[in-house]
N, C-alpha and C positions, 0 to 999 in steps of 0.2 A: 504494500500500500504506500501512495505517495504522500510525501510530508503534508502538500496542501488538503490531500484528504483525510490524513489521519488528525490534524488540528480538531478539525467541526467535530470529528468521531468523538474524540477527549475533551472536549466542552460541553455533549449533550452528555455523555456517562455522568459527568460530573455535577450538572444541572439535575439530573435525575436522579440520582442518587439523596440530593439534597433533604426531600419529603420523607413522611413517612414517623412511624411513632419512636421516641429516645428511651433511654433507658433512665432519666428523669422527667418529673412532671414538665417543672418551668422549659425542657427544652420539646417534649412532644406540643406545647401550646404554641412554643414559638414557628416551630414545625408546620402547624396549623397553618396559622395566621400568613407565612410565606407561602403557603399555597396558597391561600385564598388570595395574597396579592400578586402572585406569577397566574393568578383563574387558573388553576389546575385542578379543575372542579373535580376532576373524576381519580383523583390520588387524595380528596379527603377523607373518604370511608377509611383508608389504611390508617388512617389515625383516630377511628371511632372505635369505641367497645362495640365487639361483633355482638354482644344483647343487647346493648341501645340500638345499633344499628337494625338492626332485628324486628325491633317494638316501633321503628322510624319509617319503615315499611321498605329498607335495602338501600342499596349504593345510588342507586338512581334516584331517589326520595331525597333522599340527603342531600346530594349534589346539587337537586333542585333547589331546594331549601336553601341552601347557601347562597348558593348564584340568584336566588331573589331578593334576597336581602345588598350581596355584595358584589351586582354583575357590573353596578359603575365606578367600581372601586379602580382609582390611579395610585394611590401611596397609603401604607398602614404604619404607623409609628404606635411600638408596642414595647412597655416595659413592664416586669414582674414587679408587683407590688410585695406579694407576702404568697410564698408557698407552704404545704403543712403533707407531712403524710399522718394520716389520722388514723391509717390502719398499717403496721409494715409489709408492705408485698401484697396490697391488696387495695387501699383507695387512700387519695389523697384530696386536694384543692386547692387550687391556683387562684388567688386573685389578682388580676393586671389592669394597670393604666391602659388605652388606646384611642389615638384618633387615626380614623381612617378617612382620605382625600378625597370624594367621589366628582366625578365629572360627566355627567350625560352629556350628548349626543346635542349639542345647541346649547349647552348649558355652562357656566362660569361652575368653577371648582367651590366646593366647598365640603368646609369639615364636617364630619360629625363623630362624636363620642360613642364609644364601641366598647370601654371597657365593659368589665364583668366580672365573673367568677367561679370557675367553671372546677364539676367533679370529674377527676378519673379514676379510674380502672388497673392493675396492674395485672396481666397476663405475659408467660415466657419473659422475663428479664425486660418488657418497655411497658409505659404507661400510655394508656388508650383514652380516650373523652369521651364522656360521658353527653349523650344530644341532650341540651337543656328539654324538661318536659318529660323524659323519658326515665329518670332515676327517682321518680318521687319527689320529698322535698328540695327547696333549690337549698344548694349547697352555701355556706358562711365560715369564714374564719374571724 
């Protein structure tokens, strides 16, 4: 393979590789949230608990979900406020700062407030999110 093609090869691996759930809370949220701003609508499920995702009605539900809330999203500035694991190896809770940038289609940019606080899930050594609505009460630290 030649060098000009092997470059793009090694910047998509790398880009792809990016998503996807961590093996701590604060970094599977942040996980999240660069998907939702690279719209990689369809690599969020890998970072939902497969039983919220379940009760959410599957990957394509979710993705919907997302992308209607955040399909005019241009920029996410996202910092961890306070993380907690409340069980060891089994659920925690994030709470984060966010504003995300949105910009339609004829429309001047503008902010809006996105934090929250969101529960996860721990399954095989990474922490999964739990779809607000779907774990019963909302989560608080």
């Amino acid at each position: 393979m030649s060098r000009a093609a092997l470059i793009p090869v090694l910047a998509l691996t790398l880009f792809t590789g990016c998503y996807g759930p961590k093996s701590s809370p604060e970094g599977t949220v942040k996980s999240f949230y660069s998907a939702i701003e690279a719209q990689e609508w369809m690599t969020l499920h890998e970072m939902l608990d497969p039983g919220s995702l379940q009760k959410s009605g599957g990957p394509g539900k979710a993705a919907a979900f997302y992308y209607s809330i955040y399909q005019d999203i241009q920029d996410i500035d996202l910092s961890i406020e306070e993380s907690l694991i409340t069980r060891p190896d089994e659920d925690a809770v994030v709470r984060f700062k966010c504003t995300a940038t949105f910009r339609a289609l004829g429309e001047m940019p503008h902010d809006n407030d996105c934090s929250d606080t969101l529960a996860l899930k721990y399954h095989d050594g990474k922490w999964y999110i739990m779809i607000p609505g779907t774990e019963g009460l909302r989560p608080k630290i």
